[in-house]
N, C-alpha and C positions, 0 to 999 in steps of 0.2 A: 377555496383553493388549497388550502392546510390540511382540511381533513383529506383530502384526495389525495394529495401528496404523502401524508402517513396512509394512507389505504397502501398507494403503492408499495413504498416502503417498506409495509408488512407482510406483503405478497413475494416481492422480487429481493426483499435481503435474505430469505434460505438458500435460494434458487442458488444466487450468487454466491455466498458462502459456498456451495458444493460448486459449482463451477470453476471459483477460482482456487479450493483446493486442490482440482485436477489438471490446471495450468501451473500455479506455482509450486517451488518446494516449501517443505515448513520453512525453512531459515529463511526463505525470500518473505513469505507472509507475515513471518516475525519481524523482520526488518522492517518493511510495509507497515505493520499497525504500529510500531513502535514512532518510527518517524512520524506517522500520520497524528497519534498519541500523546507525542515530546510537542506537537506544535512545527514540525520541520516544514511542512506544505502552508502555512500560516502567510500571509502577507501584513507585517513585514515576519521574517521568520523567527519564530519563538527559539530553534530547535537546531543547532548548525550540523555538520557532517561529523565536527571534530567531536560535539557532545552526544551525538549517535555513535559511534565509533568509543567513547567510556561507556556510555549504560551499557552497550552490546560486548566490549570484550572485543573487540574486532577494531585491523587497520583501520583506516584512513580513506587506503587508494580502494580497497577491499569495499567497504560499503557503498562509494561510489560506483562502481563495476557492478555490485549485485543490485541497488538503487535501479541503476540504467537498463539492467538486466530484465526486472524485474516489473519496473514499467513499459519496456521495450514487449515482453510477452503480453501483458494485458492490453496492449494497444494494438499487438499485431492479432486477436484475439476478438478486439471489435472492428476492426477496421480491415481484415483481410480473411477470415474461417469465417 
């Protein structure tokens, strides 16, 4: 089931890379792999809002709003176009 799952993997992650470059903005995707990166989507979480918000140079309220933003697009992307 491993090797299948890298088959896919290596089939549908270019795909996706150009996909969600033409849904998100850079700064959304940067934001995106960084949280993804730091550990922030981790259970428990590695990676908080406030220590996304120092590595990024950016608010607070700001990360959250493009966080929601930016998941908000990729979900209305599978789940509605």
């Amino acid at each position: 089931m491993k090797v299948k799952n890298l088959q896919l993997h290596s089939i549908l992650n270019p795909v996706l890379k150009i996909i969600t470059s033409y849904i998100l903005t850079k700064s959304e995707l940067q934001l995106l792999k960084t949280a993804y990166t730091y550990g922030f989507f981790e259970k428990p979480r590695i990676c908080t809002i406030n220590d996304l918000a120092k590595i990024l140079g950016i608010s607070r309220p700001t990360i959250i709003l493009q966080l929601r933003k930016s998941i908000r697009k990729l979900l209305n992307t599978i789940f509605y176009e």
